[in-house]
N, C-alpha and C positions, 0 to 999 in steps of 0.2 A: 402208853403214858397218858394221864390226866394231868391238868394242868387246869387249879382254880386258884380263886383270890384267896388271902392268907385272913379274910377278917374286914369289919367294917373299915371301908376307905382303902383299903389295899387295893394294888393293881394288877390286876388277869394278866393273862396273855393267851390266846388263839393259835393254833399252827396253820399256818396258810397254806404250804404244799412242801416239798420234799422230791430230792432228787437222790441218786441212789448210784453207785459207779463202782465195783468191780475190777481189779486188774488182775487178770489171771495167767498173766505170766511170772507174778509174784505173788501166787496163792499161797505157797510154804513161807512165805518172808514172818507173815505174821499166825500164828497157830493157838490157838486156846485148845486146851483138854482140862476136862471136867473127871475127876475121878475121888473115891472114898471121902479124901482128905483136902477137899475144896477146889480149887480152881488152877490151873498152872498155863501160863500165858507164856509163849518162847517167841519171842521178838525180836527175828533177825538187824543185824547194824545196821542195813541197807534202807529198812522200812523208812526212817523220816528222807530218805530221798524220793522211795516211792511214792511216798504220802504227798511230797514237793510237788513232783513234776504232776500229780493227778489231779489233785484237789481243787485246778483253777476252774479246769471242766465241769463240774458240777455245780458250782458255787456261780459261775458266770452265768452259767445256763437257769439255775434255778433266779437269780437275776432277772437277766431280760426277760423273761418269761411275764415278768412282773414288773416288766419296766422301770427296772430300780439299776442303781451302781452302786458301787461302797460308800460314797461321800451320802447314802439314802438311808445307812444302817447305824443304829444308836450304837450298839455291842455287837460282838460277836464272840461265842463261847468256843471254845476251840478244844476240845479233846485231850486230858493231860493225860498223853502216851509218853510222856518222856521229856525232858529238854528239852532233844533236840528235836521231836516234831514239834512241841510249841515254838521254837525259835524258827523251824525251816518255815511253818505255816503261815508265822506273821509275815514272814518276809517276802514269801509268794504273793500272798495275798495284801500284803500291805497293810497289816492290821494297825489297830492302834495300841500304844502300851498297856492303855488303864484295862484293855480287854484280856491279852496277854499275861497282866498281872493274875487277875482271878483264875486264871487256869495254872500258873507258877503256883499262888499259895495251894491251890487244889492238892496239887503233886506234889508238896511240901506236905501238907500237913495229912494227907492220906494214899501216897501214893499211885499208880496206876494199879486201879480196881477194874480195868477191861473200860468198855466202852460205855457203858452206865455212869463212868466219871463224870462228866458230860453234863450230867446232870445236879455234880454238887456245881459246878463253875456256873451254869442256871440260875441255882438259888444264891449262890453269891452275889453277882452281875443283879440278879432283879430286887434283892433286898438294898444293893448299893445306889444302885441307881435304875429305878424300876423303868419299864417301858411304856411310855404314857398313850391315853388311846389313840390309835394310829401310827403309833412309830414302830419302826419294824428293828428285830433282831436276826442272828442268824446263829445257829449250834450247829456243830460239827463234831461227827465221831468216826473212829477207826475202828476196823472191827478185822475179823478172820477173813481169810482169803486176801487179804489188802482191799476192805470192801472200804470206800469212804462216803459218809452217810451226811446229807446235810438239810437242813429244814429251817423255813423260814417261819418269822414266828412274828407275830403284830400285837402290841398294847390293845388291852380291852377293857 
């Protein structure tokens, strides 16, 4: 992924680091196959529990790492797999509304396109309220395997 400014005065953003988490005792929960006729994603009911109970682990870890806590982070973009992962996420994680919003309208108005979503709730969040130099964001995606992907990202 590239990530530049959109234009005179516009504001960047940098990825700082990234962490990466795996649960593979719920590898079939979530499944993408690729075949002729585009993309088919089977996304067992269980997934936004897996995504709950996983997603602090990485999120916290990629944190201290960087001696930050949530009360450090402007946004965070959260992955519109569904509902109810946005709703299980926020509430793990203790997000804020106005972040959760941009991942609702995501899913509203485009539904879950795999983990690439991720990326319209991005350009949502940084066109609404971009991330000024040094303030840090945070994106989150789901993917195959119940792989949950998260990166931290700074104003530039």
């Amino acid at each position: 992924m590239v990530l530049t400014p959109g234009g005179d005065g516009a504001h960047g953003m940098e990825i700082v680091d990234t962490r990466q988490l795996t649960v593979p005792a719920h590898a079939d929960d979530l499944q993408v196959h690729v075949a002729d006729l585009g993309m088919y994603i089977r996304l067992a009911p269980t997934m936004p529990e897996v995504v709950a109970a996983a997603v602090r682990g990485p999120v916290d870890a990629l944190l201290a790492r960087h001696r930050l806590d949530g009360s450090d982070i402007t946004w965070w973009a959260v992955h519109p797999g569904g509902r109810r992962i946005i709703d299980r996420v926020g509430e793990v994680c203790e997000l804020p509304e106005t972040s959760l919003a941009a991942s609702r309208a995501v899913m509203r108005d485009y539904g879950n396109t795999a983990a690439p979503a991720v990326l319209g709730v991005l350009e949502s969040l940084q066109k609404g309220r971009p991330l000024k130099r040094g303030e840090h964001g945070v994106a989150m995606a789901f993917g195959p395997g119940a792989t949950i992907c998260v990166m931290l990202l700074r104003g530039a």
